[in-house]
C-alpha positions as CSV (number, residue, x, y, z in Angstrom):
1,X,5.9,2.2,17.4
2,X,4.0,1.5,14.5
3,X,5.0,-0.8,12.2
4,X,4.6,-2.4,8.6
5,X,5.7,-4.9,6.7
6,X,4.7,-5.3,3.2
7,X,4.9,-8.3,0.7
8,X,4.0,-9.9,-2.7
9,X,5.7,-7.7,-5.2
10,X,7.0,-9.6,-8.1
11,X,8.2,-9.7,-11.5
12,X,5.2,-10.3,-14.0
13,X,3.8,-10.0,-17.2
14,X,1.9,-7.0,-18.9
15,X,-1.6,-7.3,-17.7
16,X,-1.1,-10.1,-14.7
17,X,-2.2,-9.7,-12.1
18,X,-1.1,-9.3,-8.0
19,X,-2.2,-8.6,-4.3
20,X,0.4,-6.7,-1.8
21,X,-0.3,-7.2,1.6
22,X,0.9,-4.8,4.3
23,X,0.8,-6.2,8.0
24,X,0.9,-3.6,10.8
25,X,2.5,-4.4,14.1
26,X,1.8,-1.6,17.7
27,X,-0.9,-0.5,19.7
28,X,-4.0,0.7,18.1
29,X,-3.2,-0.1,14.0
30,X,-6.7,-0.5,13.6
31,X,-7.3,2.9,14.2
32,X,-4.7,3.9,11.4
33,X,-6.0,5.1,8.2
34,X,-3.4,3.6,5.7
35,X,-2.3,4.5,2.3
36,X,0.0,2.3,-0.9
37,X,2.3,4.7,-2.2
38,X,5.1,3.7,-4.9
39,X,8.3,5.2,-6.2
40,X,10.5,4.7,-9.0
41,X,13.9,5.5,-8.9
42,X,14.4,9.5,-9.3
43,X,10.9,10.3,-9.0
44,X,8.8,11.4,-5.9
45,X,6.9,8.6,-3.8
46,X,2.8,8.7,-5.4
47,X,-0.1,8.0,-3.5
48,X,-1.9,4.7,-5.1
49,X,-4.6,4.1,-3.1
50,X,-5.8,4.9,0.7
51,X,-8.4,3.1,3.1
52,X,-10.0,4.5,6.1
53,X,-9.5,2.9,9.6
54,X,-12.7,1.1,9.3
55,X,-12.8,0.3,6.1
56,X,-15.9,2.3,4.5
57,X,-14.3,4.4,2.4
58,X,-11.3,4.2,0.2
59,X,-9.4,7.0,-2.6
60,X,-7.3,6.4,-5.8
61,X,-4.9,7.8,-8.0
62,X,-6.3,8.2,-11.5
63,X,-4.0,6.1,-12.9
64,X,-4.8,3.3,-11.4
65,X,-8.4,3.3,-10.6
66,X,-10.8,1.0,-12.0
67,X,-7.4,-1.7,-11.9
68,X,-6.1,-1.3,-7.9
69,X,-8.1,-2.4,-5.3
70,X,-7.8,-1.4,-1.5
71,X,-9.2,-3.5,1.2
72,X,-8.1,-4.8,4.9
73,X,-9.1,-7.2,7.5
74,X,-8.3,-5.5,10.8
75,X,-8.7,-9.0,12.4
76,X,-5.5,-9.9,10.6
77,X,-3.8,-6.3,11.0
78,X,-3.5,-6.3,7.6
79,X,-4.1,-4.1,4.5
80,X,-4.1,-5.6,0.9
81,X,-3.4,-3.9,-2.6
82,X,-5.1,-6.0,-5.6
83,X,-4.1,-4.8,-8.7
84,X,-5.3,-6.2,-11.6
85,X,-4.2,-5.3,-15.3
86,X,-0.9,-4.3,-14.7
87,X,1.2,-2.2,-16.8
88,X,5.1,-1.4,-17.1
89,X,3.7,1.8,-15.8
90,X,3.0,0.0,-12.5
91,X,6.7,-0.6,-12.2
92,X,7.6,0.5,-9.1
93,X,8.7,-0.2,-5.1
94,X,5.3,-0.3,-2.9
95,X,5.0,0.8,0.0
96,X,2.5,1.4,3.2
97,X,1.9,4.5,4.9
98,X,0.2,5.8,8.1
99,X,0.3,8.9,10.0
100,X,0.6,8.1,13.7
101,X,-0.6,10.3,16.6
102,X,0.8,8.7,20.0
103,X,0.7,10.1,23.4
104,X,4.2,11.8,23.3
105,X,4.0,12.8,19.6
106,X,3.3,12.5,15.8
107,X,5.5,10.3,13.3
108,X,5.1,8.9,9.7
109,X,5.4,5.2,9.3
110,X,6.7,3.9,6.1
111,X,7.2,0.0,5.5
112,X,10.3,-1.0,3.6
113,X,8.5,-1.9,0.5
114,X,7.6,-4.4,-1.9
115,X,9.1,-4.2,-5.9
116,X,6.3,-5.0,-8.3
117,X,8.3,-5.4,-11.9
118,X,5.7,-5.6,-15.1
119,X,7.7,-6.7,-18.0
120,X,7.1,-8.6,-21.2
């Protein structure tokens, strides 16, 4: 099965910065289009930012574009989240996300996330 593993969160300062990077283990993660969502406690898990198997195209959530960067380097099997300008808004538990399609069925694959704390 699919697999991620996410890391970098951290506890920083209003406007910092920081890059999450998700690594995918199983066959065929570069053919996974992969998404960041977050979650604070008692609220539904939001999409951040998504990225296309390939890499050529890539969505936002309006809060965080212009700030958040997607990218990945399907050499390494990884995904990356830059995010630049943080706010306590940003406050959350990251995590990656893929829809897998394998031979004997469909499943979600969720990482176990990464806390990203911006506090003054």
């Amino acid at each position: 099965q699919v697999q991620f593993v996410e890391s970098g969160g951290a506890l920083v300062q209003p406007g910092a910065s920081l890059r999450l990077s998700c690594v995918a283990s199983g066959s065929n993660v570069n053919d996974l289009h992969i998404g960041w969502f977050r979650q604070v406690p008692g609220k539904e898990r939001e999409l951040v930012a998504r990225i296309t198997s390939t890499g050529d195209s890539t969505n936002y959530a309006d809060s965080v574009k212009g700030r958040f960067t997607i990218s990945r380097d399907n050499a390494k099997n990884t995904v990356y989240l830059q995010m630049n300008s943080l706010k306590p808004e940003d406050t959350a538990v990251y995590y990656c996300y893929a829809p897998v399609a394998e031979s004997w069925g469909l499943y979600d694959s969720w990482g176990q996330g990464t806390q990203v704390t911006v506090s003054s």
